[in-house]
N, C-alpha and C positions, 0 to 999 in steps of 0.2 A: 412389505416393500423391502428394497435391498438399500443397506445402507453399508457404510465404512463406519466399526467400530474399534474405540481403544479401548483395553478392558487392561493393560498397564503399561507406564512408559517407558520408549526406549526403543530400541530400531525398526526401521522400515516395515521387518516382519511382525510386529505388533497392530497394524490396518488390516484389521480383518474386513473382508465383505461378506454381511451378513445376513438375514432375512430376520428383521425385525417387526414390529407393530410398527404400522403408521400413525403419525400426531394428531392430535385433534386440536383445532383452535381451540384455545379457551378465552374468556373476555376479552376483549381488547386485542386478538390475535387474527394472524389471515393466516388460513395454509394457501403452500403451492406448491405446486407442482412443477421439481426442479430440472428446469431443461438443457443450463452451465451452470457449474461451480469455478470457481477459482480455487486457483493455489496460492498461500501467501509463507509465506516465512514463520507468521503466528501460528501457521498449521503446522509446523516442521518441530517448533516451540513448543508448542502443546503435545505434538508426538512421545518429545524427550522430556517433557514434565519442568521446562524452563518457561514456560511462557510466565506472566507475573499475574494473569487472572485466569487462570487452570480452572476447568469446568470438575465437577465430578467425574469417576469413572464408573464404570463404560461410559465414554464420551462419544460421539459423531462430532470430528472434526467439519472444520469449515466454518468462515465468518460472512462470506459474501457470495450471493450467485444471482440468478435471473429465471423467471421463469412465469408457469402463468396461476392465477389463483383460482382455487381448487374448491375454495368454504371460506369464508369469514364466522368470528366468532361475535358475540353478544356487542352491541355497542358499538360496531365497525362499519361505520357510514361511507370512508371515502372508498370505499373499495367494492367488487363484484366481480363474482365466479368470470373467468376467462379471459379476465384483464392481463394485461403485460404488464412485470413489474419487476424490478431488480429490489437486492434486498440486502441490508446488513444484518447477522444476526447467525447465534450456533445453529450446527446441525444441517448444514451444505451439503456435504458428503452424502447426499443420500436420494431417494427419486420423490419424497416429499418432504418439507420444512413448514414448522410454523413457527411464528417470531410476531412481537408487538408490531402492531399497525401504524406506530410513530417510525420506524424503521425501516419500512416498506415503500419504495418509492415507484409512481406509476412513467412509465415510460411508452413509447410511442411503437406500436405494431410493425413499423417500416423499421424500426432499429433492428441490429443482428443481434441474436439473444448474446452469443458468443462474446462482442463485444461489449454489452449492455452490461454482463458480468464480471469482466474486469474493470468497471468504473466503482465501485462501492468504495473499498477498502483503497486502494492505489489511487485513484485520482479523487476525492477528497481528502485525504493524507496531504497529500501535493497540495491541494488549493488553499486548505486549511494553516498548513505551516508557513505558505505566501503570504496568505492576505490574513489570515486572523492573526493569527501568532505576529508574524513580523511585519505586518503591513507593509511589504513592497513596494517601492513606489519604479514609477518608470524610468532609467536610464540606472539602475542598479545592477550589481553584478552578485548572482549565487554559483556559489562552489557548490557543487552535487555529486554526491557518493553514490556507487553502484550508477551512472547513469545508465545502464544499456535495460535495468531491469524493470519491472512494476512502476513504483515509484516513480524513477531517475526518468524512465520515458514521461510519464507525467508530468514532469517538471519542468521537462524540455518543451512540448506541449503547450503547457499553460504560461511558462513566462515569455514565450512569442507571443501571446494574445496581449500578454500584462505590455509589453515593449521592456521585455528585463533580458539582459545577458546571464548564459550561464554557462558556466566550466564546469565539465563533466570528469569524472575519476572513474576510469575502468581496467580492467586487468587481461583484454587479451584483444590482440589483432580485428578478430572479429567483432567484436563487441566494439570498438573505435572505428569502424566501417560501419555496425548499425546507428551508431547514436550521429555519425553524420549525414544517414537515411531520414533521420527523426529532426532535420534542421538546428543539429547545437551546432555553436558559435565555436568552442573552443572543448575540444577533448584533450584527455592526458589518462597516457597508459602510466598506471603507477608503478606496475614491476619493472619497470624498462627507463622510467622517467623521476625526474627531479621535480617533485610537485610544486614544493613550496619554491623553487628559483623559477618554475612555470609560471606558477600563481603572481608572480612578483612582476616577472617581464609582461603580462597578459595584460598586468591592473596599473603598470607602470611604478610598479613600488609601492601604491595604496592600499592594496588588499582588498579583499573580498568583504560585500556590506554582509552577507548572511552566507553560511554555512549548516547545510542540509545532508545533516550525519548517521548513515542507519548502520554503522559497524562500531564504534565506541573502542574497545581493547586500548590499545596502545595510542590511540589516534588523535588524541584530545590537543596535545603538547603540541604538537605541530599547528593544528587547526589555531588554537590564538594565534599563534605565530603568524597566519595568512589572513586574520580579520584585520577590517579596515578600522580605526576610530569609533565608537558607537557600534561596532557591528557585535554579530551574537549569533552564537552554535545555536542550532535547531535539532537534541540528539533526540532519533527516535528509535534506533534499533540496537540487537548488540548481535550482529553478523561474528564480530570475532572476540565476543563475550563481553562481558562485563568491563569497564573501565579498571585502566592500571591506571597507577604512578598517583602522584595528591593533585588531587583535584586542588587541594585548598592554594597550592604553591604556584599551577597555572593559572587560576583566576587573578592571583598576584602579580602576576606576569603581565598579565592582560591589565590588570588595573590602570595604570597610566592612560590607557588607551580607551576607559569606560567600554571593553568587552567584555561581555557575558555569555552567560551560557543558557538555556532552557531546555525543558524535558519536554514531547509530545505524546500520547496518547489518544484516537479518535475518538476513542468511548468519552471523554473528557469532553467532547463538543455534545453530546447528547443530554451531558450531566448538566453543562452549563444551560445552553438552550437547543434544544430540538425544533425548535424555530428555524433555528440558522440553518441548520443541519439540512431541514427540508429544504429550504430558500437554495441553497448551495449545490443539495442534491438537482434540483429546476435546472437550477443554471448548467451545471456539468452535462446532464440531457439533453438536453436543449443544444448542447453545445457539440454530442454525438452526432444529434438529430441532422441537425446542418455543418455536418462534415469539417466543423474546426476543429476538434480533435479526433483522433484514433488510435485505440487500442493498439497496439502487435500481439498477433495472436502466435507465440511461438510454436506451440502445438496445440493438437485434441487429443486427449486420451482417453480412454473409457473408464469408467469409476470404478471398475473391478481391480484395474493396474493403477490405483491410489500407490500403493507401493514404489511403483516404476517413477511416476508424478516427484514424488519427493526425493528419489534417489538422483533426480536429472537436475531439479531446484539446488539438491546442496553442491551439485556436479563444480556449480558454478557455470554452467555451459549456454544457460538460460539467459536469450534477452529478449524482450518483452514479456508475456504472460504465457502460463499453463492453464489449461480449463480441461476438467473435468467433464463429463457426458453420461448422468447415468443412463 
């Protein structure tokens, strides 16, 4: 089969496409046969060897796609050859994957695979930092980073469902014309804009109850600055690397005002219960199925220009989603 491999990290020209063996289920495993992949940021991360659960090398990039199954392995009841299913789990990039059967989720023949693919990774990320992590409740307001992207459209998305407001942060003309395609309440262009005197006139001087952070760098010291009382950063990416400045000196900052901070990671909901995870997976399908949410499909590219894929991703040019085609 042909897949995208890394065999060391580091720029674009390191995604080879290759002609590899194809996977065999083994216990507990489905293969499929992959008809989207997505792009995410973790793929860009694993590229450059910063991601923080880096696979072995030669790797096949990719955490989520869609597609149909191919073989089940030993002990793999929910599942049969030609079913539709999306899926979290390495090894995307490629025209088959196999991955645990907990991690496999069955979706609905009338769905677009295309769109079925960008729900894995990006909109349980999204649901999970709403409602497990921060338990949102209705008449709240979230600040959202990156919104025109994966994510940030997801969040837009689902806290219209939740009845939650959300101010959006994004960085070019375009990108504040799509995310008011996608029904937010309130955008803010940050190169151009005073966020935190936005944030203040928006919430009326109360600030924001959650704060949903996929860039980290410099970004933190401001963010208490913009929570309300009880509210709490949700960091989950490091778009502009790693956290500066003391952590320990803004939490201080924030203490008067009982805010805090927390970390997310998705694999973390699998660790805890995979229960949920499936329950969660239902509901977001379910929720494709009958057209409350929708993907934006930026592009289709073909898996051979993996390359291309990632060079448009860090372009910054991207809002809503990349998908793959092998």
């Amino acid at each position: 089969m042909k897949a995208i491999r890394i065999h060391q990290t580091g720029s674009f020209e390191q995604l080879k496409h290759e002609e590899v063996d194809p996977p065999m289920p083994e216990g507990g495993e489905v293969l499929i046969k992959v008809i989207s992949a997505s792009v995410n940021f973790a793929d860009v991360m694993t590229r450059k060897g910063t991601y923080p659960m880096m696979p072995p090398l030669p790797a096949i990039p990719g955490i989520d796609c869609s597609g149909i199954v191919e073989a089940v392995g030993e002990n793999v009841t929910r599942f049969r050859p030609g079913q539709h299913v999306a899926t979290l789990g390495r090894g995307c990039y490629a025209e088959y994957m196999a991955t645990n059967a907990v991690a496999v989720f069955p979706i609905s023949e009338d769905v677009d695979m295309d769109e079925a693919a960008a729900i894995p990774v990006n909109y349980l990320t999204a649901y999970h930092m709403m409602h497990t992590m921060a338990q949102v409740k209705e008449g709240e307001t979230i600040l959202s980073y990156a919104a025109a992207g994966g994510v940030g459209t997801a969040v837009i998305q689902l806290a219209k469902l939740a009845n939650v407001t959300v101010i959006g942060l994004t960085s070019t003309d375009e990108k504040v014309d799509f995310a008011r395609t996608q029904g937010i309440e309130h955008i803010i262009s940050y190169k151009t804009e005073d966020v935190h005197q936005r944030v203040k006139d928006i919430t009326s001087g109360k600030g924001v109850e959650i704060i949903l952070n996929s860039v980290a760098g410099d970004s933190f010291e401001r963010d208490f600055e913009m929570l309300a009382p009880l509210g709490q950063i949700i960091w989950y990416g490091m778009a502009a690397g790693p956290p500066t400045g003391s952590l320990a000196e803004q939490l201080g900052a924030g203490f008067v005002r009982s805010a805090g901070i927390r970390t997310f990671m998705l694999p973390s909901i699998f660790e805890l219960d995979p229960a949920l995870m499936a329950r969660s997976a239902d509901i977001l399908f379910n929720d494709l199925a009958d057209n409350r949410i929708k993907p934006h499909i930026y592009e289709r590219i073909p898996l051979a220009e993996a390359a291309r894929a990632h060079e448009l991703l860090e372009s910054g040019k991207v809002h809503g989603k990349l998908i793959l085609k092998p």
